[in-house]
C-alpha positions, -999 to 999 in steps of 0.1 A, spaced: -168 119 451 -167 126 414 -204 138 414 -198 159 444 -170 173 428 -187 181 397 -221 202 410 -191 218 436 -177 228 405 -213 239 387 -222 260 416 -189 281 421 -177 282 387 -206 281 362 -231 301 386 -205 316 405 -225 310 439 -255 321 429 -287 310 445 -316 298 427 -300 280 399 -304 241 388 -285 211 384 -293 182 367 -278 150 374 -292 114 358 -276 84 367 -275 56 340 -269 24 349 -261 -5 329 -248 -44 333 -210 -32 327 -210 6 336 -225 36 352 -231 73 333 -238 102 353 -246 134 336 -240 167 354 -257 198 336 -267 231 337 -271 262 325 -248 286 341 -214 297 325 -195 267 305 -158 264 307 -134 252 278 -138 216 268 -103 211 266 -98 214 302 -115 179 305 -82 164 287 -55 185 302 -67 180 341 -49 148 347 -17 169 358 -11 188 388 23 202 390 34 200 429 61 188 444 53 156 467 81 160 494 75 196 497 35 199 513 32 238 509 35 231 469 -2 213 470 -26 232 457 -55 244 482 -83 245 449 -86 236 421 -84 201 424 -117 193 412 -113 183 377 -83 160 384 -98 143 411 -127 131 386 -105 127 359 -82 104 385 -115 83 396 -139 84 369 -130 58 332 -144 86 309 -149 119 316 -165 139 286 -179 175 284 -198 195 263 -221 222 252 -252 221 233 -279 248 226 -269 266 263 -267 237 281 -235 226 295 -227 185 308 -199 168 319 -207 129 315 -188 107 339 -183 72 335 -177 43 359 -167 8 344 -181 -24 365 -149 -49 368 -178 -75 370 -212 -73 348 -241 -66 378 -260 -97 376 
């Protein structure tokens, strides 16, 4: 859910729909964790968001308070152990990662 989440969130918000584009993802798996790396190209957003998207103001007896978008981020940030972002040299990618509650044998 977190990975489809994040390349939703590369192609409408970095590449704002636009066809033609890549995404990058590498899954990294080791005896206690997973990393997946999400990157591109396209517009980056502020890294700050990554630390401040683990609130969603809504009301939970009142269902017309949800929000209908812009979910994304907290979703991840609710799943995911780490969630880190950055730019380098154009290149944007979000690094999600998974914690194993038992070492893969």
């Amino acid at each position: 859910l977190s990975v489809v989440e994040g390349v939703t969130n590369v192609i409408k918000h970095a590449y704002k729909l636009q066809r033609g584009n890549i995404v990058e993802i590498a899954f990294l798996v080791f005896d206690d964790k997973i990393t997946i790396k999400i990157s591109d190209t396209g517009k980056g957003m502020d890294p700050h968001r990554c630390e401040i998207c683990n609130e969603i103001a809504f009301e939970p007896a009142n269902s017309s308070t949800l929000p209908v978008g812009g979910m994304g981020l907290h979703i991840m940030h609710s799943i995911m152990d780490e969630m880190h972002y950055e730019t380098v040299s154009g290149r944007n990618t979000m690094t999600l990662v998974k914690k194993f509650t038992q070492p893969m044998a």
